[in-house]
DRENGURO-918871 format. One line per 5 residues: for each residue x, y, z of C-alpha. Coordinates in steps of 0.1 Angstrom, whole numbers, plus 5000, padded with zeros to 4 digits. Layout:
X Y Z  ...;
% end
This chain:
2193 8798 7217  2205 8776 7189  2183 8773 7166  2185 8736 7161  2179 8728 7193;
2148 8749 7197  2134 8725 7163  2143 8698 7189  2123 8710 7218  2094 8726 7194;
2090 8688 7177  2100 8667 7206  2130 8658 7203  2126 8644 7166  2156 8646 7140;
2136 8641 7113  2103 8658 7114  2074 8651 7086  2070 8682 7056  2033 8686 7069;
2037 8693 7102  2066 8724 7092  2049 8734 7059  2025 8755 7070  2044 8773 7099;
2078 8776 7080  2071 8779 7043  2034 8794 7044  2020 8759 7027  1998 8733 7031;
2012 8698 7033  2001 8688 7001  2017 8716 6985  2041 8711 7001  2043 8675 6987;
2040 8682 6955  2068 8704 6959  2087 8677 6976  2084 8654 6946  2098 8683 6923;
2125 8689 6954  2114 8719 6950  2115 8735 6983  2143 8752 6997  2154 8725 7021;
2161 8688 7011  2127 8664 7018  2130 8629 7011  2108 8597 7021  2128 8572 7042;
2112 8543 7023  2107 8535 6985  2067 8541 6991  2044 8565 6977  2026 8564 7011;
2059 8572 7033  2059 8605 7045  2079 8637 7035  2106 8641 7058  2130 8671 7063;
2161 8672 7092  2159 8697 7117  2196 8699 7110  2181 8713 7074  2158 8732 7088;
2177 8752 7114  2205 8758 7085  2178 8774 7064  2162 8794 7091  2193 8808 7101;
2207 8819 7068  2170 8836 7062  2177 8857 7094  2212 8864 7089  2198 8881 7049;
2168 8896 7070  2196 8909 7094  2219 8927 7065  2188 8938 7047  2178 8954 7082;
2212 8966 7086  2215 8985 7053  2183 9005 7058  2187 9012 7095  2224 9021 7094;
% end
């Protein structure tokens, strides 16, 4: 399955999910950690807040998302690779 398409179904259907509802299950963070890494950009996907407000959310794009996620498996596949032969 695509990756990016399983974001899709996982966060219904949203494009643009909020940092603290991924930050714990993706990066191992809580959300304000995860904010405050935000604010430093900081984590290794872009987050941004679609409005010029300290009280808009962090938001990341599953397009983002799935990109990252699948360049971490392909490393964890060669790493895999080059132990197991």
């Amino acid at each position: 399955m695509n990756t990016y398409f399983g974001l899709l179904a996982e966060f219904n259907g949203r494009a643009e999910i909020p940092l603290e509802e991924i930050a714990p299950r993706y990066f191992g963070i809580s959300a304000k950690t995860a904010g405050a890494r935000a604010l430093a950009q900081a984590l290794p996907v872009p987050a941004y807040r679609a409005l010029d407000s300290q009280k808009s959310p962090w938001l990341v794009s599953a397009v983002d998302l799935a990109r990252y996620l699948d360049e971490r498996r392909e490393q964890a596949r060669s790493q895999w690779r080059m132990v197991n032969g």
